[in-house]
C-alpha positions, 0 to 999 in steps of 0.5 A: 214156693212164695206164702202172702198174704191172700187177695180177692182176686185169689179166691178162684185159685184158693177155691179150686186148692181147696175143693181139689184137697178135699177131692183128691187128698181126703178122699182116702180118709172118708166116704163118697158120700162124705167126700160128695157132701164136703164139696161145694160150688163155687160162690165168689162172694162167700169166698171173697168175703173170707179173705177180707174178714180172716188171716189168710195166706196163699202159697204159690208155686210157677205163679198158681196157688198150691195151697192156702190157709185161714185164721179167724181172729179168735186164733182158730184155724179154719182150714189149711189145704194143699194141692195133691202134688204140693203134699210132703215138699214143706208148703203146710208147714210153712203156711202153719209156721206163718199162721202161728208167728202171726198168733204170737204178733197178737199176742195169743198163747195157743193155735187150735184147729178141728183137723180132718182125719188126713191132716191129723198125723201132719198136725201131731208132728208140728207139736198140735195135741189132741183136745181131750173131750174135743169135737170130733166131727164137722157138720157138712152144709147140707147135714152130713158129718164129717169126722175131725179131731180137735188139736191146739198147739200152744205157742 
């Protein structure tokens, strides 16, 4: 396993992770109809234009991209995604653990992030508590909601 910092030439690999997570990981947490709406196509300039505007890190396992994470400079997670087969072999884990010594380089108190439902328990046992009154659900692009629960780790 290798964590840098992710290149525009990644963003097909960050892409595909991402989509595949959605489709395969949290597809047991949410609807068809849900799961469909998440979804997206490809659109290299969108996802370009993430890696060099956010802290973003990939991590690669045999040279492919199993997974990646995303910080906006205000210190808010944006996603953190892995391949099905990289589940349960501490790929989240370290990708959080960069994401959060980099929030403590900046000089930032705390990590807050809207969890999906999957990732939620993953978050509770890396010490992310639940924002009481928090968000509870994302807008998809085309209006369907998505449930999420709002977590910050203090640092």
């Amino acid at each position: 396993m290798t964590i840098r910092p992710a290149e525009i030439q990644d963003a097909p690999g960050i892409h595909q992770a991402h989509m595949r997570s959605i489709a395969e990981v949290c597809a047991s947490d949410y609807s068809p109809q849900q799961v469909k709406a998440w979804l997206w196509p490809w659109d290299k300039a969108w996802r370009e234009q993430l890696i060099e505007k956010n802290h973003m890190w990939v991590v690669e396992e045999g040279g492919e991209i199993s997974g990646f994470c995303d910080m906006i400079p205000s210190g808010e997670v944006m996603a953190l995604y892995l391949v099905p087969e990289a589940l349960g072999r501490g790929f989240g884990r370290a990708l959080l653990e960069v994401m959060e010594d980099f929030a403590r380089q900046q000089g930032w108190s705390s990590v807050h992030l809207c969890s999906t439902l999957t990732a939620r328990g993953f978050y509770l046992s890396q010490n992310f508590v639940a924002v009481p009154g928090g968000k509870t659900e994302h807008s998809t692009r085309s209006g369907v909601t998505i449930p999420c629960v709002e977590m910050i780790k203090y640092l």
